[in-house]
C-alpha positions in Angstrom: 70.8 -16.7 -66.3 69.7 -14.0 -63.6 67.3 -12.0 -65.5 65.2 -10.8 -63.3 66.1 -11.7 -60.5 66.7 -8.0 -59.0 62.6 -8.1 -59.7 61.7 -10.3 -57.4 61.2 -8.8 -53.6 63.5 -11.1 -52.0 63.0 -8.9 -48.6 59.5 -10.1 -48.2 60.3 -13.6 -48.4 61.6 -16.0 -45.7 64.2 -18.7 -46.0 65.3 -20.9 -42.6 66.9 -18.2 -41.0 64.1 -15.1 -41.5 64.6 -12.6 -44.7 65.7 -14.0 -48.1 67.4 -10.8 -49.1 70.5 -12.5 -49.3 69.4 -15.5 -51.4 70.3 -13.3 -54.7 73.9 -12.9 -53.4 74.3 -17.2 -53.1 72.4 -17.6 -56.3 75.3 -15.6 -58.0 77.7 -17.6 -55.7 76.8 -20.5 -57.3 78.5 -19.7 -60.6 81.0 -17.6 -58.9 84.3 -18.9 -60.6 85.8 -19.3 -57.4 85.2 -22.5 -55.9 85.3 -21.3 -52.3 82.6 -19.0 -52.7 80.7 -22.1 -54.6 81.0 -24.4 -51.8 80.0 -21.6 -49.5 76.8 -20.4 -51.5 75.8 -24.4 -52.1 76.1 -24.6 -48.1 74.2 -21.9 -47.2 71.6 -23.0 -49.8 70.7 -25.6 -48.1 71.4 -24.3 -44.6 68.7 -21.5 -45.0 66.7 -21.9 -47.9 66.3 -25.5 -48.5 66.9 -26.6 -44.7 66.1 -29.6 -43.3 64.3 -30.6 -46.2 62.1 -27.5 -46.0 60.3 -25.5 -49.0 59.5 -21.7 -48.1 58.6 -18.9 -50.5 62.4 -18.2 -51.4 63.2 -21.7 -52.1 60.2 -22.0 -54.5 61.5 -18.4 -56.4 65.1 -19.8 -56.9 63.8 -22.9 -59.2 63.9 -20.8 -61.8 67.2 -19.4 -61.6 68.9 -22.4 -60.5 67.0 -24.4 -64.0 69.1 -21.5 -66.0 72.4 -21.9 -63.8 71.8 -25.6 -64.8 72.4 -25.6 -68.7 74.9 -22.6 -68.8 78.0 -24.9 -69.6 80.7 -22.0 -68.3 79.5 -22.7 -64.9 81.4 -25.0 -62.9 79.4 -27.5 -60.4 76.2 -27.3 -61.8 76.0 -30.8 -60.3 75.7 -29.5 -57.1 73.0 -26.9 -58.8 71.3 -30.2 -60.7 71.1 -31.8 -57.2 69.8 -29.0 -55.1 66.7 -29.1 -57.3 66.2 -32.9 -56.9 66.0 -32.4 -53.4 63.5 -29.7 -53.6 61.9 -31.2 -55.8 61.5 -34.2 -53.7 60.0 -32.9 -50.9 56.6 -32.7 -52.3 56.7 -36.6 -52.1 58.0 -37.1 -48.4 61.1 -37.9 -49.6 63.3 -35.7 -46.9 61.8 -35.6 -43.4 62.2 -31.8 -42.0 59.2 -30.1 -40.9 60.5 -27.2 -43.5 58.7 -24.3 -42.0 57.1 -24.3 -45.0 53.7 -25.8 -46.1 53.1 -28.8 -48.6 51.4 -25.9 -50.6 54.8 -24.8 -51.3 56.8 -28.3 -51.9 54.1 -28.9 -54.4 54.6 -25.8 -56.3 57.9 -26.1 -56.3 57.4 -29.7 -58.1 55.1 -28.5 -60.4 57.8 -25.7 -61.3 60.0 -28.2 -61.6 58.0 -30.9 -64.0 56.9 -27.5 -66.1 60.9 -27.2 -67.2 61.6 -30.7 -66.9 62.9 -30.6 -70.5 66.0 -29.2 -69.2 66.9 -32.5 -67.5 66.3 -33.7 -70.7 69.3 -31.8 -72.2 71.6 -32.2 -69.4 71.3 -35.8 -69.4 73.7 -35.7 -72.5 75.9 -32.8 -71.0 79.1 -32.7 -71.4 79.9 -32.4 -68.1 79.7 -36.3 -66.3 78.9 -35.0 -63.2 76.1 -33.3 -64.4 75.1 -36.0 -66.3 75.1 -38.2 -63.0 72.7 -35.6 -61.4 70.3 -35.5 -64.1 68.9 -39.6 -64.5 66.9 -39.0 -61.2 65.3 -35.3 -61.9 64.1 -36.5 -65.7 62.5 -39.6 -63.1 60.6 -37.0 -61.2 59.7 -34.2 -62.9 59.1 -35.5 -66.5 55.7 -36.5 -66.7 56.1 -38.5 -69.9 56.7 -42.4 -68.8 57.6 -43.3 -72.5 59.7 -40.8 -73.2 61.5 -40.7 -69.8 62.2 -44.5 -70.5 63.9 -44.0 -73.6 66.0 -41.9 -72.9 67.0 -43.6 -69.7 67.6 -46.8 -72.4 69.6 -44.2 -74.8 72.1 -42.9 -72.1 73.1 -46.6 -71.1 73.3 -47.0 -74.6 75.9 -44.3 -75.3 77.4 -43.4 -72.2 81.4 -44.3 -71.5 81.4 -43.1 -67.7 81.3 -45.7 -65.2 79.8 -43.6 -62.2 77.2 -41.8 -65.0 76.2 -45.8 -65.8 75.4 -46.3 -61.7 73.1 -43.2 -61.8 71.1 -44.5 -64.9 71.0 -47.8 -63.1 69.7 -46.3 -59.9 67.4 -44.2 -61.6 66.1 -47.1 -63.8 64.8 -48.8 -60.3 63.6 -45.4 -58.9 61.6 -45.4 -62.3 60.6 -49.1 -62.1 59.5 -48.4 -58.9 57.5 -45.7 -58.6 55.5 -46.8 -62.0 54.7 -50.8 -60.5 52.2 -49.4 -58.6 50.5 -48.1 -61.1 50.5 -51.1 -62.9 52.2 -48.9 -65.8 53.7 -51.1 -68.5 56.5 -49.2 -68.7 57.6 -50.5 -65.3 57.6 -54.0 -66.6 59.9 -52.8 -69.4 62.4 -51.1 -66.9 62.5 -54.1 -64.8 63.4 -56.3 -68.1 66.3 -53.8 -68.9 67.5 -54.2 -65.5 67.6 -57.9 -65.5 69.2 -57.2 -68.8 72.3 -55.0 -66.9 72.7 -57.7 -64.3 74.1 -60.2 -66.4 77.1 -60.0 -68.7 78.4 -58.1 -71.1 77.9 -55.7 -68.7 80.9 -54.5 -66.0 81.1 -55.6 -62.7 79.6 -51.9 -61.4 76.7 -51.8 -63.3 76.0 -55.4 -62.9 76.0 -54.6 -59.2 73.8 -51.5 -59.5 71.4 -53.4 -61.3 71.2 -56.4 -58.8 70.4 -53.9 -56.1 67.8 -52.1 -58.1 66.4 -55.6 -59.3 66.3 -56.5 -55.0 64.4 -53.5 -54.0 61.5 -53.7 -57.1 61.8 -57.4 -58.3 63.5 -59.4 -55.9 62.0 -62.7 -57.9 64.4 -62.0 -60.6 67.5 -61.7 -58.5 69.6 -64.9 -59.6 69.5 -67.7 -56.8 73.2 -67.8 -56.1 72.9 -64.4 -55.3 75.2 -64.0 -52.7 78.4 -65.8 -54.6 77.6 -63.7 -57.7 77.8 -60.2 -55.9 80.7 -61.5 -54.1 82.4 -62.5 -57.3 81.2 -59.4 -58.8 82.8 -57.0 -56.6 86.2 -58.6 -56.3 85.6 -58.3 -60.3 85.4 -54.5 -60.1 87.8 -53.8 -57.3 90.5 -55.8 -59.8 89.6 -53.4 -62.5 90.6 -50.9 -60.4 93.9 -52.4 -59.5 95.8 -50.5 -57.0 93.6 -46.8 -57.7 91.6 -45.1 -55.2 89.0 -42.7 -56.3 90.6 -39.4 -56.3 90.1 -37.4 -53.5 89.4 -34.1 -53.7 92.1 -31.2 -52.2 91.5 -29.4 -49.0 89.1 -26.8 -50.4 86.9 -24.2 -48.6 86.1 -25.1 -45.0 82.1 -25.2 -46.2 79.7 -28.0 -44.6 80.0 -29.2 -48.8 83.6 -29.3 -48.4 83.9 -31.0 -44.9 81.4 -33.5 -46.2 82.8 -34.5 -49.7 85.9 -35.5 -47.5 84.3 -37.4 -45.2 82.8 -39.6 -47.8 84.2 -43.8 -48.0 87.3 -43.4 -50.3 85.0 -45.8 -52.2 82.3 -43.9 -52.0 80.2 -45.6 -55.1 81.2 -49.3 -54.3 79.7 -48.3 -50.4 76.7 -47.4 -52.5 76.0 -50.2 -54.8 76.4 -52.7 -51.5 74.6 -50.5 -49.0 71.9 -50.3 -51.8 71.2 -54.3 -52.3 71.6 -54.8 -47.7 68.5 -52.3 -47.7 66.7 -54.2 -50.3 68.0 -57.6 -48.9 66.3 -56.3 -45.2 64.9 -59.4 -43.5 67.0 -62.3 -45.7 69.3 -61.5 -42.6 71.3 -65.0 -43.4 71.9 -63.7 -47.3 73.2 -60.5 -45.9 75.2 -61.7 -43.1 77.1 -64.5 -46.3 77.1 -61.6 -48.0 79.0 -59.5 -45.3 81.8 -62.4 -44.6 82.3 -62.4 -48.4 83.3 -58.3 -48.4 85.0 -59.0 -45.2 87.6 -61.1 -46.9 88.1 -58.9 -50.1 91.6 -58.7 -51.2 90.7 -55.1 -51.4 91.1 -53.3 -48.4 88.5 -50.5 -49.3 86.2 -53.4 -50.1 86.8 -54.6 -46.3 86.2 -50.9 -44.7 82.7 -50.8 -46.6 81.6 -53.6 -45.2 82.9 -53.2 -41.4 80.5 -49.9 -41.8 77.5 -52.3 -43.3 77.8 -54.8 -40.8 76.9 -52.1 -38.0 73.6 -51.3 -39.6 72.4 -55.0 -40.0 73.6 -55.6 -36.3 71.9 -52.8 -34.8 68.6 -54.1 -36.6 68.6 -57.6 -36.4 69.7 -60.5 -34.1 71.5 -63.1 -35.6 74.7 -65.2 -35.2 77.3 -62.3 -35.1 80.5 -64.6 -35.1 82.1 -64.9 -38.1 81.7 -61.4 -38.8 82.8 -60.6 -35.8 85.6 -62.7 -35.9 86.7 -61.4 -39.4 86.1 -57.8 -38.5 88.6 -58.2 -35.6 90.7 -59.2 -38.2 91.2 -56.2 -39.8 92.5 -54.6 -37.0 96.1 -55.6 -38.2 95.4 -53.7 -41.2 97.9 -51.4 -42.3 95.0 -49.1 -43.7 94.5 -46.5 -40.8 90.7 -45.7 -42.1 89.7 -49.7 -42.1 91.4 -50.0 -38.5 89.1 -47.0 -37.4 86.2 -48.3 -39.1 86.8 -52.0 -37.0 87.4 -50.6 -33.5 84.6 -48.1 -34.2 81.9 -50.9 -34.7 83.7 -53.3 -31.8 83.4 -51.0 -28.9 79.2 -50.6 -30.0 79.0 -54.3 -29.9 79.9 -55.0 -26.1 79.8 -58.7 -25.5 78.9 -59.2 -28.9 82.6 -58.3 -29.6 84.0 -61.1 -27.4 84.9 -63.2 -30.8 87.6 -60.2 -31.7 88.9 -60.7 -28.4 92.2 -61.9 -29.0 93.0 -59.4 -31.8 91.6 -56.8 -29.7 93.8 -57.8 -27.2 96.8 -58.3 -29.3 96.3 -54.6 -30.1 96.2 -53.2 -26.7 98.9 -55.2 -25.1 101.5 -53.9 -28.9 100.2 -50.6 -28.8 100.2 -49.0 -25.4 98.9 -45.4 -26.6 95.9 -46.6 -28.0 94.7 -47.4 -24.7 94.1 -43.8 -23.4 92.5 -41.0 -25.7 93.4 -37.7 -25.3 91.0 -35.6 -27.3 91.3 -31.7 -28.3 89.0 -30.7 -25.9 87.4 -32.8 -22.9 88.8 -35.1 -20.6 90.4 -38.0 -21.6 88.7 -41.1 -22.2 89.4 -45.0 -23.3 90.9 -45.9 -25.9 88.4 -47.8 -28.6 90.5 -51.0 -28.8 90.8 -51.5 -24.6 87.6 -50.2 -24.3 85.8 -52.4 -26.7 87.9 -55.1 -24.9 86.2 -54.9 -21.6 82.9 -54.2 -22.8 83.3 -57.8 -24.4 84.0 -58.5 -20.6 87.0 -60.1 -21.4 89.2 -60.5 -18.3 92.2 -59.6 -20.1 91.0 -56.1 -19.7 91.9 -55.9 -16.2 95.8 -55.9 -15.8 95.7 -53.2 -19.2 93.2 -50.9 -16.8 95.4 -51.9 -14.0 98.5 -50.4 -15.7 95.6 -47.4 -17.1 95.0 -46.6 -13.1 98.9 -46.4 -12.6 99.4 -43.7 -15.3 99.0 -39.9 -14.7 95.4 -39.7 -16.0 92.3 -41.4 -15.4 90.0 -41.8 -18.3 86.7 -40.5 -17.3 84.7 -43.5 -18.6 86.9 -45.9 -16.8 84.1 -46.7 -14.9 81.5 -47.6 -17.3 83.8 -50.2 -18.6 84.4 -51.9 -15.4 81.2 -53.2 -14.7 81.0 -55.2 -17.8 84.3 -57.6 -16.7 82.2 -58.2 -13.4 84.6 -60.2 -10.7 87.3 -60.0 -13.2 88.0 -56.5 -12.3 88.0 -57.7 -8.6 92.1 -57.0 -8.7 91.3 -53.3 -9.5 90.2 -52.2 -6.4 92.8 -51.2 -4.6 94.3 -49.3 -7.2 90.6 -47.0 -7.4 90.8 -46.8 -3.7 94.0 -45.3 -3.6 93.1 -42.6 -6.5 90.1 -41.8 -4.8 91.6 -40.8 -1.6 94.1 -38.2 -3.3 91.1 -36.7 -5.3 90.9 -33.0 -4.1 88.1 -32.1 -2.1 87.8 -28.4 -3.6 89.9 -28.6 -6.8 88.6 -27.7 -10.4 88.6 -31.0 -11.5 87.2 -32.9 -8.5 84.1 -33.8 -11.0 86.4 -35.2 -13.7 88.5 -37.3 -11.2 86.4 -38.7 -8.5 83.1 -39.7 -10.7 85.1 -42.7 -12.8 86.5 -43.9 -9.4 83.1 -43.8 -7.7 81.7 -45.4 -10.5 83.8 -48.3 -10.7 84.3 -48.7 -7.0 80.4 -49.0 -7.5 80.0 -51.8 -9.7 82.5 -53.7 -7.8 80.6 -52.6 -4.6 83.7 -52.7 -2.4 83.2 -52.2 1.1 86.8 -51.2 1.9 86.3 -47.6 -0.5 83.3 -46.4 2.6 86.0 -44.3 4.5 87.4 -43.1 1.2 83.9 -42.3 -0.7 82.8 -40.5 2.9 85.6 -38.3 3.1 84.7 -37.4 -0.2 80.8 -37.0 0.4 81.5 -35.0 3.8 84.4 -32.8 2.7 83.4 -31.4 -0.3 82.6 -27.7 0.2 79.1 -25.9 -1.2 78.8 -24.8 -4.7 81.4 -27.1 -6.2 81.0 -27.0 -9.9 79.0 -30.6 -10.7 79.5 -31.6 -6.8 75.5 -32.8 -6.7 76.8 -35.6 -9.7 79.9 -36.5 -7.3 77.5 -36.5 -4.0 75.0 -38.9 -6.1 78.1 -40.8 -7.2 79.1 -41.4 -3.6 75.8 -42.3 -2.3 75.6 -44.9 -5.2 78.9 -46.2 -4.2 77.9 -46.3 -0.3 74.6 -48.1 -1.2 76.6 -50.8 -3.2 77.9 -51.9 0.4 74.9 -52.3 1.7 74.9 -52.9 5.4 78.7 -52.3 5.4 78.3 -48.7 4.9 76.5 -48.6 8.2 78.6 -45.9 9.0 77.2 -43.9 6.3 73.4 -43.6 7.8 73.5 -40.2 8.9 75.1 -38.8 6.3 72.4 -40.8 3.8 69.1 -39.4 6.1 70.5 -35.8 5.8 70.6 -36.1 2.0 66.7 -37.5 1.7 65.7 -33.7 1.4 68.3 -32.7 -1.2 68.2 -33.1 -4.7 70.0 -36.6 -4.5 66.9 -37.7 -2.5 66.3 -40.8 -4.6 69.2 -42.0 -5.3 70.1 -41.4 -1.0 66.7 -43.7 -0.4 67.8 -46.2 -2.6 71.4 -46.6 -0.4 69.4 -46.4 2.8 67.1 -48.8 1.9 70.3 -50.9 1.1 72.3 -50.5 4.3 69.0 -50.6 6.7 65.7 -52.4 5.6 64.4 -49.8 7.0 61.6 -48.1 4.8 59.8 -45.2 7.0 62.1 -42.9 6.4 62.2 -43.5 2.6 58.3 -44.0 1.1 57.8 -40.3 1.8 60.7 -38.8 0.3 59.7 -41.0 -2.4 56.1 -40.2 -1.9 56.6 -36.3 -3.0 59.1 -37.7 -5.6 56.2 -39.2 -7.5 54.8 -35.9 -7.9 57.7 -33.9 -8.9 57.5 -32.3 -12.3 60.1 -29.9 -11.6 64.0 -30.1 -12.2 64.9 -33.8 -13.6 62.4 -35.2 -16.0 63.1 -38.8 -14.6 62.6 -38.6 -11.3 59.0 -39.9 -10.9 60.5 -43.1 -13.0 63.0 -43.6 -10.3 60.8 -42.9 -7.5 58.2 -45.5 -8.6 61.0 -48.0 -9.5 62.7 -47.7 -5.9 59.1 -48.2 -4.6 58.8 -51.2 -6.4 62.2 -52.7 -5.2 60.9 -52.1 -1.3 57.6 -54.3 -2.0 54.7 -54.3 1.0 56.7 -52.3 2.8 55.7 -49.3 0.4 52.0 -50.2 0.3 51.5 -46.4 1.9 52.4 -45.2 -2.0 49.7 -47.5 -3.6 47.2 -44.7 -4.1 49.7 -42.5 -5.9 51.3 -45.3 -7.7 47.7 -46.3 -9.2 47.3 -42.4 -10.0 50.5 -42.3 -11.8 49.5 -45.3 -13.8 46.7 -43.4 -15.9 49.1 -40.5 -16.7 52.5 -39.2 -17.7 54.8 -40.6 -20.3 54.7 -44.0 -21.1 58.3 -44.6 -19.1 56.3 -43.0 -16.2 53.0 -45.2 -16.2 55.2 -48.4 -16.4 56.9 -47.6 -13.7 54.1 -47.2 -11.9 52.4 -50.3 -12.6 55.4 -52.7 -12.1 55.8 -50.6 -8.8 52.0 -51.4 -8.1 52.5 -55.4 -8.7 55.3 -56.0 -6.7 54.3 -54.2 -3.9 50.8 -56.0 -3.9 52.3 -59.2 -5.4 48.9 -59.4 -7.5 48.7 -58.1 -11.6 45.5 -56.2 -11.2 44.3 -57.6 -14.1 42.0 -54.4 -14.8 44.5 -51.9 -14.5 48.2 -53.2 -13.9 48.4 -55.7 -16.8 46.5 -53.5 -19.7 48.8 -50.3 -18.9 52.0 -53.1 -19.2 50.7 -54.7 -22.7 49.9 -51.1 -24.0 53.9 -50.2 -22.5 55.0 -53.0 -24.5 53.6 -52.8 -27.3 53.6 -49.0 -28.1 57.2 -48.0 -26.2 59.6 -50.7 -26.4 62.6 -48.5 -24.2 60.2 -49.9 -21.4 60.6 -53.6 -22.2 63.8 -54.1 -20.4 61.5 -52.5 -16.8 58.6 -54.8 -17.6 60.7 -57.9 -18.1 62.6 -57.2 -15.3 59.2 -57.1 -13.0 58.3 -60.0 -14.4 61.5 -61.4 -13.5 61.4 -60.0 -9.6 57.9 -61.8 -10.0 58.5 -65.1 -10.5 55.9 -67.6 -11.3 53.6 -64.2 -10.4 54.7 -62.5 -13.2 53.1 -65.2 -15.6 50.5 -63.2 -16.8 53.1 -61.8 -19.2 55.4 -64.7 -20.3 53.5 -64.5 -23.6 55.0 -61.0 -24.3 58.6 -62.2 -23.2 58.2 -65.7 -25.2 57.2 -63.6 -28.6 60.4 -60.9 -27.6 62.6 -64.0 -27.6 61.3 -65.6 -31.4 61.5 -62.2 -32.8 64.1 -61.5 -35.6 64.1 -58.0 -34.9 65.9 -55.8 -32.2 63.1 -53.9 -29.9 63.9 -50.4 -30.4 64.7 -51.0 -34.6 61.8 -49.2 -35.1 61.4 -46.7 -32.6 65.1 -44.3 -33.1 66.8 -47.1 -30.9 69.8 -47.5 -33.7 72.4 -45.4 -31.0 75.9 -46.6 -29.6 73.7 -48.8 -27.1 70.8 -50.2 -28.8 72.7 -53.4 -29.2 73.5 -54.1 -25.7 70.6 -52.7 -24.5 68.6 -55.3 -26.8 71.0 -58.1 -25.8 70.4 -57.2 -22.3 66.5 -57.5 -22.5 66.9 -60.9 -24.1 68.8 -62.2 -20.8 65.9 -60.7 -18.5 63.7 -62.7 -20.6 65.0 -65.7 -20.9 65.6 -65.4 -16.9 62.8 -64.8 -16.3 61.2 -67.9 -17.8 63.7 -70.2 -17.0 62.1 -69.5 -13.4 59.6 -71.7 -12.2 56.3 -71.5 -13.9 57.7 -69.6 -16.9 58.3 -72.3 -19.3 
């Protein structure tokens, strides 16, 4: 199977990683008989010479040795081999999204190789090996260039074959054929279509019935049955039943290979997780079907059933916004589970939701109050932090999260993200004060950990903007020595805390002025502005902010921001302002404008207003700055109701589409829809 492979020059090609002169070496790995020296060669495979997605001149000489690895039956995983070539294969089409380092020249190459031996896929679709067999459905889709014939023998296999999982790869490649022939207008997609229809009724088992309903969604969604949503439901309590009290069987420890560590992070249901993840993508917009369809996996019998779709239900609401509460509410559920991976899998997707989460309130609080040491994490490495259940708690804002942080703040450690929890309980968290006080005056001045313990405090003491914590956060601010490791985070922390005071931290003013030519110059001007009015001394720290392209990519952002909160009394920066509008990143320009139209309290139609639309339009992580300007605006801000008015009828969440799907898109989305509808439930903006 490796003849000639000492013939090629392996030195003068590249893989990832620079010379492939060890591919040889993982090529032989690959039917080592060890399986730790498998795993390892698989991992490095596509580490180096198929990373990312990528096709170099190495990955394109292994096709051939990796199509005669494929159909030698004494070597074990040739699955994994079978794969491998799939995804190489696949990259010609766009179908993987690295940049490669190499060019399309290659990827096609590598296709063509692979549709010129195509006829090996043929073979191994009736190997003996099932895992193989699974592998093979989707390369005989791509690479054999015979529509008839692939067809066939698609038909034959589902004809013949006895293994369950085998039956869900023909199924998937059946739509993956349908497909990518219906463009075409190819008969034979017509005929694929039928035959899946054909597999989504009975006699056919619950799996493959499944499997076909979510092919049939994604390529012929006309023919999906209009009870949809009570057949799939009823479909997967079907399968789960046939498999009784079983769980797939999980495979032992193994090497410690990127393959390894993955194959053991998979669900423990890892196909059913498939055949419903599969018909939610298809399903996209029909956000009611989905959310029905959700509530009916949430009340499974089977608990792996349940797990599956606590994971699903973070996908659709991260995308969408819809009614969230009887998922919610039945995902809190499950947080009396006796299944440690479902319980995970529930507080997990609860702490992203923030006040989304209130309607699993009471079991999240039912959890926290019985189980005291989930409320403080104490990781491997790193400081400790909340615990997902209490912390998920007062994100909701639920005010039963106080006297749990209350007993938190007694303990011997403080979490360090104590304080971004706080502000979401707003007054309720009123009774915690004194407790942060009193933490915050026996912070060392000069000890190791100063950053770790005094920047929760000053955070929290922050968002409750306590005027009794000045002579606390000032010893801090004045005592702390030079070159303490992270001490310009704590100084910023303490400034932020002293400007939450406003006018009560009059005390503070020297201390703020002497900081206006550090590198906490911003966020000092924003807490003098706050304790004084007084602007002079501010604008042109500000002023040379604007233009500051050095250390901290954000600070022209946050200049132009603070200039906009001090209105006419920063008209000196309107020249730079209008400057800044016409250049820099998007987040940048924004800024600028917003800063430019509430200083002047007039949209400058020609210049203000287009940059804003273009904002919108073409960066949504500036929507929640422009709504908010509009908001500061009033009936001013008009001009733009139309954009807030469309953000509040759209289905969609505003960074869906732009890489916005992180631990905070939700909240931040549900935030920009309150500075909306604030906005126009102001005078004039109805």
């Amino acid at each position: 199977m490796f003849r000639g492979i000492d013939e090629v020059d392996w030195a003068s090609l590249r893989h990832a990683y620079g010379s492939a002169e060890d591919v040889p070496g993982l090529l032989r790995g690959l039917a080592s008989a060890d399986r730790a020296e498998r795993e390892t060669a698989l991992d490095r495979m596509y580490g180096a010479v198929h990373h990312q997605g990528g096709v170099y001149d190495s990955t394109l000489a292994c096709v051939p040795f990796l199509l005669a690895l494929a159909v030698r039956e004494e070597v074990r995983d040739r699955a994994g081999a079978v794969e491998l070539l799939v995804s190489i294969g696949g990259s010609d089409r766009g179908e993987f999204d690295g940049d490669g380092g190499g060019s399309g020249d290659l990827a096609a190459k590598a296709c063509a190789a692979l549709r010129a031996g195509a006829d090996v896929f043929v073979l191994l679709a009736g190997d003996t090996d099932a895992g193989v067999r699974r592998a093979a459905p989707a390369a005989l889709v791509r690479f054999l260039d015979r529509p008839a014939r692939v067809l066939a023998l698609l038909r034959e296999r589902i004809t013949v074959e006895r293994d369950d999982r085998v039956l869900l790869a023909l199924a998937e490649s059946l739509g993956l054929f349908a497909r990518r022939h219906l463009s075409a207008g190819d008969c034979h997609a017509a005929e694929a279509v039928d035959l899946l229809a054909a597999l989504s009724g009975p006699p056919y088992g619950p799996g493959l019935r499944l499997a076909a309903l979510g092919q049939l969604a994604q390529c012929a969604p006309e023919l999906l049955p209009t009870d949809l949503v009570p057949t799939v439901v009823r479909l997967l309590r079907d399968r789960s039943a046939q498999r009784g009290c079983e769980r797939l069987a999980q495979d032992g420890p193994g090497a410690d290979t990127l393959a390894g560590r993955l194959r053991r992070l998979r669900p423990s249901d890892e196909e059913g997780s498939r055949l419903l993840r599969t018909l939610h993508s298809a399903l996209d917009g029909r956000v009611a079907d989905r959310v029905a369809l959700l509530c009916g996996q949430l009340t499974s019998p089977d608990a792996l059933d349940r797990c599956n779709a606590v994971w699903m239900s973070a996908g659709l609401f991260r995308e969408w916004r819809t009614d969230v509460v009887e998922p919610v509410t039945l995902i809190g559920a499950q947080l009396g589970s006796g299944e440690g991976r479902l319980h995970d899998a529930a507080v997990a997707v609860l702490v992203e939701l923030f006040e989304l989460a209130l309607p699993a309130a009471d079991h999240l609080h039912a959890l926290v109050t019985c189980r005291p040491e989930l409320r403080v994490r104490h990781g491997e490495r790193g400081a400790p932090t909340l615990g997902g259940p209490l912390k998920a708690l007062a994100r909701a804002g639920d005010a039963r999260a106080t006297p749990v942080l209350a007993e938190v703040l007694a303990g011997p450690v403080v979490p360090h993200d104590l304080g971004l929890a706080i502000p979401h309980l707003g007054h309720a968290a009123a009774p915690l004060a004194p407790a942060l006080r009193r933490r915050l005056a026996r912070v060392p001045l000069d000890g190791p950990d100063t950053h770790e313990r005094a920047v929760p405090l000053l955070s929290a003491l922050t968002a409750l903007g306590d005027a009794e914590s000045v002579p606390s956060v000032l010893r801090l601010l004045r005592g702390m020595p030079d070159g303490l490791r992270l001490g310009d985070a704590v100084t910023e922390s303490a400034v932020r805390a002293l400007g939450a005071v406003g006018s009560a931290a009059h005390e503070a003013i020297p201390d703020l002025r002497g900081l206006l030519e550090t590198d906490c110059a911003i966020a000092a001007g924003d807490a003098l502005w706050s304790v004084t009015g007084e602007a002079d001394a501010v604008v042109p720290v500000l002023l040379r902010k604007l233009a500051d392209s050095g250390r901290g990519r954000y600070r022209p952002t946050a200049a132009a921001g603070l200039l906009g909160r001090l209105g006419p009394a920063a008209r000196a920066a309107l020249p730079a302002l209008r400057r800044m509008t016409g250049s820099g990143e998007a987040s940048e320009r924004a800024a600028a404008a917003c800063a430019v139209w509430r200083i002047t309290g007039e949209p400058e139609r020609e210049q203000v207003l287009p940059v804003l639309r273009a904002a919108w339009t073409e960066h949504p992580r500036t929507r929640t700055t422009i709504a908010g300007c509009v908001a500061a605006l009033g009936s001013t801000g008009a001009p733009l109701h139309d954009l807030l008015r469309a953000e509040l009828t759209s289905p969609r969440r505003h960074r869906a589409d732009s890489g916005g799907c992180d631990s905070h898109g939700i909240h931040e989305d549900e935030r920009l829809l309150r500075v909306c509808r604030g906005a126009l439930s102001r005078e004039g903006g109805g």
